[in-house]
C-alpha positions in Angstrom: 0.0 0.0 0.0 1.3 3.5 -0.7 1.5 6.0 1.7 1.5 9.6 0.9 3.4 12.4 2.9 0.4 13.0 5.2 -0.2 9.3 5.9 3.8 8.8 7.0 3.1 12.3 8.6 0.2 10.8 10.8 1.8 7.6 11.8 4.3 9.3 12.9 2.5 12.5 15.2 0.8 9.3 16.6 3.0 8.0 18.5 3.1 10.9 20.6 -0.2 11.3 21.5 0.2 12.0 24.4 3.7 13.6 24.5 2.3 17.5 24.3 6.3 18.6 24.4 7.0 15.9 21.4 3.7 17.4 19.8 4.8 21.1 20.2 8.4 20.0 18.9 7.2 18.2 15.4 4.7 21.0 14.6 7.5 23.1 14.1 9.5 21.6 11.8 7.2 22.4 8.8 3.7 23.8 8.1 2.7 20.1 6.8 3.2 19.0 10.5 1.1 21.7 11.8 -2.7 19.9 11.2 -1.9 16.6 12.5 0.2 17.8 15.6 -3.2 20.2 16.4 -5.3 17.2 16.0 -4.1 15.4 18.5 -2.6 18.0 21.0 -6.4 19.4 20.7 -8.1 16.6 21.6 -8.2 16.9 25.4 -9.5 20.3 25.9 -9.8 22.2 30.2 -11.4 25.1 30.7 -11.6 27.0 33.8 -13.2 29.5 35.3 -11.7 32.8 33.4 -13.2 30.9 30.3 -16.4 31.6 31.5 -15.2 34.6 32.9 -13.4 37.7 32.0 -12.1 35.9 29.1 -15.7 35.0 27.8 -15.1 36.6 24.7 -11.6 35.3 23.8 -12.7 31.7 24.1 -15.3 32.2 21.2 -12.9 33.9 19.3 -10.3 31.1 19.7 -12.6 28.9 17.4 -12.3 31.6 14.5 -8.6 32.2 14.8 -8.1 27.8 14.5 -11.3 26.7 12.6 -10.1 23.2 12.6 -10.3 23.2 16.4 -14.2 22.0 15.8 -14.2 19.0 14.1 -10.7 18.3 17.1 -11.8 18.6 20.1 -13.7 14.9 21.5 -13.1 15.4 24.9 -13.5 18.3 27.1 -13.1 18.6 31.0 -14.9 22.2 32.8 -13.7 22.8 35.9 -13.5 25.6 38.8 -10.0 25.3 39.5 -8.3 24.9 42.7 -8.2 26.0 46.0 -6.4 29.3 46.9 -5.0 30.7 49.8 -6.0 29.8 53.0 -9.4 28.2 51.8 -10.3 24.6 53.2 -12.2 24.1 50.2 -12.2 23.7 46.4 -14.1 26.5 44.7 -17.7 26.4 42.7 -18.4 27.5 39.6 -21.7 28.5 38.2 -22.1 28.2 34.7 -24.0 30.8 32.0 -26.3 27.9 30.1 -26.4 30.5 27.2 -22.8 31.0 26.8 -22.3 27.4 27.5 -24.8 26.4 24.5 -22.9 28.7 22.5 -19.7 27.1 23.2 -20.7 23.8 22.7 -21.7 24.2 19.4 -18.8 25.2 18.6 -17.4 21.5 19.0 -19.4 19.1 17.1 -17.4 15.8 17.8 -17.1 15.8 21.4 -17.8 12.2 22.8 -16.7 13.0 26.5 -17.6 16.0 28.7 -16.5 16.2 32.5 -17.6 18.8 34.5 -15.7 19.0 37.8 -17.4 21.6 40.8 -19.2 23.1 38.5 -23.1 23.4 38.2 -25.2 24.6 34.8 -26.5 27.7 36.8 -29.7 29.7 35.7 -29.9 33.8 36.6 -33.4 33.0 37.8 -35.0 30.2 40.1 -35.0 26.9 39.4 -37.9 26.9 37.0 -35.9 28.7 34.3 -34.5 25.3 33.8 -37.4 24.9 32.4 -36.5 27.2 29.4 -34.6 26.5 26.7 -31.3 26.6 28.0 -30.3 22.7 27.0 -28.0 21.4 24.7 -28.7 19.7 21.7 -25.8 17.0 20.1 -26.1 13.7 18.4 -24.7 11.5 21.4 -22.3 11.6 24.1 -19.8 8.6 25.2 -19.1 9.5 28.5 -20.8 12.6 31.0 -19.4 12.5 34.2 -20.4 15.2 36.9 -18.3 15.6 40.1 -20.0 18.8 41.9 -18.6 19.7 45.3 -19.9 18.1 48.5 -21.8 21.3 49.6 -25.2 21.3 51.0 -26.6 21.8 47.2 -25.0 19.5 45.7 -28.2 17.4 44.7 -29.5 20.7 43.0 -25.9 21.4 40.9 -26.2 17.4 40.1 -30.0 18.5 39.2 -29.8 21.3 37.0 -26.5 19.9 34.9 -28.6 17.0 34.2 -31.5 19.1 33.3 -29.1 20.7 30.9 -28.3 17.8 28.9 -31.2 16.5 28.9 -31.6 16.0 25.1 -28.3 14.4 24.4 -28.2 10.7 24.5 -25.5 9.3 26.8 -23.9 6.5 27.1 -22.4 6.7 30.2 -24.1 9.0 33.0 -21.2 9.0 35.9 -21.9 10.9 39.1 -19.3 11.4 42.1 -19.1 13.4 44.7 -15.5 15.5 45.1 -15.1 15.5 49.5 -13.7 19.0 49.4 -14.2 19.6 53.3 -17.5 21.2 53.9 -20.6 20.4 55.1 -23.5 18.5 53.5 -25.4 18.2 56.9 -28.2 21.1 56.1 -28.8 20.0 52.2 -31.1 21.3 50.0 -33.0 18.8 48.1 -34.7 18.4 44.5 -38.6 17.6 44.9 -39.2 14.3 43.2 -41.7 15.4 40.9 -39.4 18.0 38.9 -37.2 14.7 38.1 -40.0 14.4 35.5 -38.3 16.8 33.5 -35.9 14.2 32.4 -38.5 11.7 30.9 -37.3 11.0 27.8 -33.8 11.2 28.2 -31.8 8.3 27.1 -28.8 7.2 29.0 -27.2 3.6 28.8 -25.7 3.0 32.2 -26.2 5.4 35.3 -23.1 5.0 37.5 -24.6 7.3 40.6 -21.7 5.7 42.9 -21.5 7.8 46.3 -24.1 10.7 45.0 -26.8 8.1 45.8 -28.4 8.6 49.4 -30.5 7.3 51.4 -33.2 9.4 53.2 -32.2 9.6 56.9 -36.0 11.4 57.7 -39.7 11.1 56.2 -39.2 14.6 54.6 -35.8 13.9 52.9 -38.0 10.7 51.7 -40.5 12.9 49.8 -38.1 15.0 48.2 -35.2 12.8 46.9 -33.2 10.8 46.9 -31.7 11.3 43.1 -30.5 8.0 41.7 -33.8 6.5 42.4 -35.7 9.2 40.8 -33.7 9.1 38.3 -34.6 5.8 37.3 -38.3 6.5 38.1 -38.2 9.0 35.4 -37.4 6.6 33.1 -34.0 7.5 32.4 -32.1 3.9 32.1 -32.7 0.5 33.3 -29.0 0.1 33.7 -27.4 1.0 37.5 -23.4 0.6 37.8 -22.5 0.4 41.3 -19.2 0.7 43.2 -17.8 -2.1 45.9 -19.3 -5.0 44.2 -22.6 -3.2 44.6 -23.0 -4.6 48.2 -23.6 -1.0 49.5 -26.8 -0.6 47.3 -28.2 -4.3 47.9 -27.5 -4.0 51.7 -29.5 -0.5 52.4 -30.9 0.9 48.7 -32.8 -2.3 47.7 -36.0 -1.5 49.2 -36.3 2.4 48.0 -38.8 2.9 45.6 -37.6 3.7 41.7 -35.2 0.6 42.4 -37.6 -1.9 40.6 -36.9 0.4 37.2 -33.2 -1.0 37.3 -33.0 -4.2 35.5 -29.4 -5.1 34.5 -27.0 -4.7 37.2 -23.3 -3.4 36.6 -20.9 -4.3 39.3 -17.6 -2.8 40.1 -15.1 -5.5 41.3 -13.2 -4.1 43.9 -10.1 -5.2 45.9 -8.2 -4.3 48.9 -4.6 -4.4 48.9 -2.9 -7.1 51.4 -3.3 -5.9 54.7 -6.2 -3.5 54.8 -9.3 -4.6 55.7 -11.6 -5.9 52.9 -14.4 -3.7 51.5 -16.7 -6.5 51.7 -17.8 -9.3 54.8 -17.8 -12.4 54.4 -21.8 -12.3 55.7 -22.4 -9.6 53.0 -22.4 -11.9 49.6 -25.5 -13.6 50.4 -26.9 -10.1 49.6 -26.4 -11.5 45.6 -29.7 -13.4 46.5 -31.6 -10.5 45.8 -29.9 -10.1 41.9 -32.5 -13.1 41.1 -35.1 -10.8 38.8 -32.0 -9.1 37.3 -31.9 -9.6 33.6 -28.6 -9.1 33.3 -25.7 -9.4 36.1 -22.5 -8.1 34.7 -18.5 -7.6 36.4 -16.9 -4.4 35.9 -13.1 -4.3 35.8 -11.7 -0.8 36.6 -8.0 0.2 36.0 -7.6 0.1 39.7 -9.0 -3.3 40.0 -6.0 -4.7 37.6 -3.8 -4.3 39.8 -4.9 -6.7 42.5 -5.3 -9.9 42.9 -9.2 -10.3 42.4 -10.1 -13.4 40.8 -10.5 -15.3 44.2 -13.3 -12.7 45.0 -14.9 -13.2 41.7 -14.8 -17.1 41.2 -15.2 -17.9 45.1 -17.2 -14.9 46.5 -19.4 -12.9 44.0 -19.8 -15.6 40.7 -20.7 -18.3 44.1 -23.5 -16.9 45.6 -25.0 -15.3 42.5 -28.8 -16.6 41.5 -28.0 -20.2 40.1 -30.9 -18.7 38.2 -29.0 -16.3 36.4 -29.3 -16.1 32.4 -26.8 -13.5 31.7 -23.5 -12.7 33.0 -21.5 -10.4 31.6 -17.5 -9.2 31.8 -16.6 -5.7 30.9 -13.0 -4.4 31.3 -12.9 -0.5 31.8 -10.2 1.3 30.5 -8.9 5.0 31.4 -7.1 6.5 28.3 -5.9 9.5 31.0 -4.2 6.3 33.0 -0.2 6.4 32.3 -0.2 2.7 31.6 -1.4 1.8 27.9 -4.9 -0.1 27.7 -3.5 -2.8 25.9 -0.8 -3.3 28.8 -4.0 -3.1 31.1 -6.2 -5.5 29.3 -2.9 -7.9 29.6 -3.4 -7.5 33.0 -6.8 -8.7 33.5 -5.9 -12.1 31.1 -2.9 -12.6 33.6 -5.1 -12.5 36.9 -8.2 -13.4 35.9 -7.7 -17.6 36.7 -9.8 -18.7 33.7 -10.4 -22.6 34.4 -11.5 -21.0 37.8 -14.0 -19.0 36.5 -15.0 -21.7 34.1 -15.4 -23.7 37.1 -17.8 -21.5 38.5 -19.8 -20.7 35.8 -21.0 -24.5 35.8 -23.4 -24.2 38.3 -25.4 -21.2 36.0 -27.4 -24.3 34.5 -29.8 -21.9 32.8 -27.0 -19.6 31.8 -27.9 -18.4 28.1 -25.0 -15.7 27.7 -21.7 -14.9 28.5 -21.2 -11.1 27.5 -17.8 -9.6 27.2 -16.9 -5.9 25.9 -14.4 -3.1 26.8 -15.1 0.4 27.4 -12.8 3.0 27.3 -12.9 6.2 29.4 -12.0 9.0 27.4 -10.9 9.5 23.7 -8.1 6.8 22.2 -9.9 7.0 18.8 -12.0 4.2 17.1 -9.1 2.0 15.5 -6.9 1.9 18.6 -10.6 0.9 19.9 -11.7 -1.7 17.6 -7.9 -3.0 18.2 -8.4 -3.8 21.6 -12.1 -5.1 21.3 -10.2 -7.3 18.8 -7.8 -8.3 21.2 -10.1 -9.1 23.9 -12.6 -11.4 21.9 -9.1 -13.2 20.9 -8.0 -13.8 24.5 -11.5 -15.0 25.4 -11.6 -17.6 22.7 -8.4 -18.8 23.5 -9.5 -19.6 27.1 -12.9 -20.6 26.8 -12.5 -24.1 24.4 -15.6 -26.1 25.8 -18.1 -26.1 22.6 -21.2 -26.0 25.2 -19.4 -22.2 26.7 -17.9 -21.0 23.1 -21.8 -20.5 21.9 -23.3 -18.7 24.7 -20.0 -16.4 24.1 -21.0 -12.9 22.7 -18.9 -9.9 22.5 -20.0 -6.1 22.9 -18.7 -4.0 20.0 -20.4 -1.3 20.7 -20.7 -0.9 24.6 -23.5 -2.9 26.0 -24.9 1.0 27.5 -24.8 2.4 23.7 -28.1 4.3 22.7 -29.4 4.2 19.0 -28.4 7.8 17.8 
């Protein structure tokens, strides 16, 4: 095959993805370097709060100066900085939904947004969410929102989602940033405005430690927010951290839960010496997965570096619903991690014990499918993606060679969350 100048060009830039010095260095050595070095240094977009600031303006005008900058940037991060001074606490910044719209726009092919202490802020009450103030894009890979841990939290978590409310997601990740002040006086979204949301489409909902449980009969009528969430109609997919143990052992029995039908669970690992995450008397919880349509494990980058096939063969996969009819495997991948994915996805092959777990998926006698799929968190572009889905549905095969398993194997292209555009 013959390459041309930009091709060789291309291969080349990409190897330094993420080398923003390398990137810097190759655009200068000619004007035919300069397009491919942006497209990749410009990928990965911050903003912060003079962006939506004094220097307002100057963003917008940023797009005209660089023109290619809209069909470059995939994945953008908002956030209100850091923590000056003699401040215990990281700072909160309220967001302009106009200018935000119009800044948006002006990036057509972003597949990630994070928005870090930051909350979609109308001028008015909160009934000019109402308005149209939303943004409007094909689909979204990833939105994750990380407000502070301040007593409005809930409403900043509220009015984002409001926001984006017409933009399919497949991933819908909410955490909680512990920046040292007080939650114990917080204000709360009345269930019924969670209506607002029908019709929103979003694969998975990871609410992690944003979900809460009402501690009195008034908290009760006005949250809490995963479950009205899924009330709403929002997804039918939950992710939950700590092997989802938390949720079984003091969420299960809050209404909205019944809308969550396929179950994602984070497999999670202490290092030696610390105290497990999990008792012993806790697994029996899994009883409780036996209406669940789908039970799948979720490997984390963190999780890769433990040993944590014991839990899953012995622990989790043994007290699961013999019942069960599909379990799934999904390796998550960061693509902001300093170890490659591929390196990562090595990992999990290495530790993951497969004529254990082939073992314990014996006594799944109504077991119709074995999913497997990898998701990637953040922007490594689709070939390096489609590589490593390759890679995994070759390591699978090679491990699983009992005819009977082989055809109830099925592998996720497209993650198992994806909407229809």
């Amino acid at each position: 095959m013959d390459l041309s100048t930009q091709d060789l060009i291309a291969l080349i830039v990409g190897n330094f993805e993420r080398d923003t010095a390398a990137l810097k260095a190759c655009s200068l050595i000619s004007s035919a370097w300069v397009a491919p070095c942006r497209q990749l240094f410009f990928r990965n977009v911050t903003l912060g709060p003079r962006h939506f600031g004094e220097d307002r303006q100057a963003t917008l005008d940023i797009f005209d100066t660089i023109p290619t900058l809209e069909t470059t940037i995939v994945d953008l991060t908002i956030t209100a900085g850091k923590s000056s001074g003699g401040e215990a606490y990281f700072p909160r910044l309220a967001i302009d939904p106009e200018f935000l719209v119009t800044l948006l726009r002006k990036m057509p092919r972003l597949r990630t947004i994070t928005i870090e202490r930051c909350a979609v802020e109308p001028k008015a009450d909160m009934a000019s969410t109402l308005l149209p103030h939303c943004w409007v894009h094909k689909r979204l890979h990833v939105l994750r929102i990380t407000p502070s841990y301040q007593a409005a939290h809930l409403v900043d978590i509220f009015r984002t989602m409001v926001f984006f409310r017409q933009v399919p997601v497949d991933l819908l990740e909410l955490r909680r940033d512990y920046d040292g002040t007080s939650s114990s006086s917080g204000k709360y979204v009345p269930s019924h405005l969670y209506e607002m949301l029908r019709g929103w489409r979003v694969g998975t909902f990871c609410p992690n430690d944003a979900i809460r449980i009402p501690a009195t009969p008034r908290e009760g009528e006005n949250m809490t927010l995963a479950f009205c969430i899924l009330s709403a109609g929002v997804t039918s997919t939950i992710q939950l951290s700590n092997w989802g143990i938390s949720f079984l052992k003091s969420s299960w029995s809050v209404p909205g839960r019944e809308n969550a039908r396929h179950f994602k669970l984070e497999v999670v690992v202490r290092p030696a010496g610390q105290h497990a995450r999990v008792r012993p008397e806790d697994w029996p919880l899994y009883a409780r997965l036996a209406s669940a349509e789908s039970v799948t494990f979720v490997f984390t980058a963190e999780t890769l570096v433990e040993r944590f096939s014991k839990f899953l063969t012995e622990n989790a996969l043994g007290n699961l619903p013999r019942s069960t009819r599909t379990i799934g495997f999904e390796v998550q991948l960061d693509a902001r991690s300093p170890v490659s994915p591929h390196v990562l996805l090595g990992w999990w092959d290495n530790k993951m014990e497969w004529a254990n777990l082939s073992h314990a998926l014996e006594r799944f006698m109504d077991l119709e499918s074995l999913r497997f799929g990898v998701m990637v968190l953040g922007d490594i572009g689709w070939r390096a993606h489609a590589v490593l889905s390759d890679d995994l549905e070759a390591i699978v095969r090679s491990r699983f060679l009992n005819a009977a398993t082989a055809d109830r194997l099925h592998f996720v292209r497209t993650a198992p969350w994806s909407c229809t555009p």
